[in-house]
N, C-alpha and C positions, 0 to 999 in steps of 0.2 A: 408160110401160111398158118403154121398152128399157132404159133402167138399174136397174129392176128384173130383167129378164134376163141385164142383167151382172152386177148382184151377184149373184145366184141362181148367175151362173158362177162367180164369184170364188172363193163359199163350195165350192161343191162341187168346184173343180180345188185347191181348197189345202189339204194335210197339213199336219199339225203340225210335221213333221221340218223343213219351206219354211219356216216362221214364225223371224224374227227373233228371239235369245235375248230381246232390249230386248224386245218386244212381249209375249213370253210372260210375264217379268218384271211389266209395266207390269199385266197381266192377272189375274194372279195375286191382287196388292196390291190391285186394284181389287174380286175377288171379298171378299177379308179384308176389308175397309172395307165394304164390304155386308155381310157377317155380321155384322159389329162393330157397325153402325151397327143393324142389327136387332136386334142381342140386347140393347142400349141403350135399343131403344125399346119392348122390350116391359116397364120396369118403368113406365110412361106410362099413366095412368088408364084414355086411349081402348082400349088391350091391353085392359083388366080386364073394362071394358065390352063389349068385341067379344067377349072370351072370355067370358063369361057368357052373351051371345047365344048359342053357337052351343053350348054345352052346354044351352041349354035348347032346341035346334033339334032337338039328339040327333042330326044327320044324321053317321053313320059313313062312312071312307073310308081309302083310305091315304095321304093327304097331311098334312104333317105343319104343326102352326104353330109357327115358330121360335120356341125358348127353353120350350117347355110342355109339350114330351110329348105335346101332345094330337093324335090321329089323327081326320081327317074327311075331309067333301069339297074338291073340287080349289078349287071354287068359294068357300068358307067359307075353308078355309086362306090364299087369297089377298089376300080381305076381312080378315084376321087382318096376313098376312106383310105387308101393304101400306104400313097408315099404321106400322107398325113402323119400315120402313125409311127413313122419312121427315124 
């Protein structure tokens, strides 16, 4: 539990301004490489079939599932955004 209280401090005593350009950097690339690797895997059968499920679930939301446009639940978009990114 106490290093869970530190990081909790960590996060919450550090700005962005204190962050290391290299870090911000390294951070950056890593979010692109997540997008990238998502929008990759939604041309993957599993995408076709996950989205299929969840238009026929019909469950509306504002979460989006990468690369489709499709707007649903927090829940559903994650079951979607998941093995995407995989």
């Amino acid at each position: 539990m106490l290093e869970t209280k530190k990081l909790i401090s960590f996060i919450c005593d550090t700005f962005y301004d204190h962050l290391p350009n290299e870090a911000v950097l390294r951070a950056k690339h890593c979010l692109l490489d997540g997008l990238g690797v998502s929008l990759a895997g939604y041309s993957h059968p599993v995408t076709d079939m996950l989205l299929n499920y969840v238009k026929d679930v019909g469950a509306k939301g504002s979460a989006t599932a990468i690369g489709s446009g499709l707007k649903t639940s927090l829940p559903l978009a994650a079951l979607i955004n998941g093995p995407c990114a995989m």
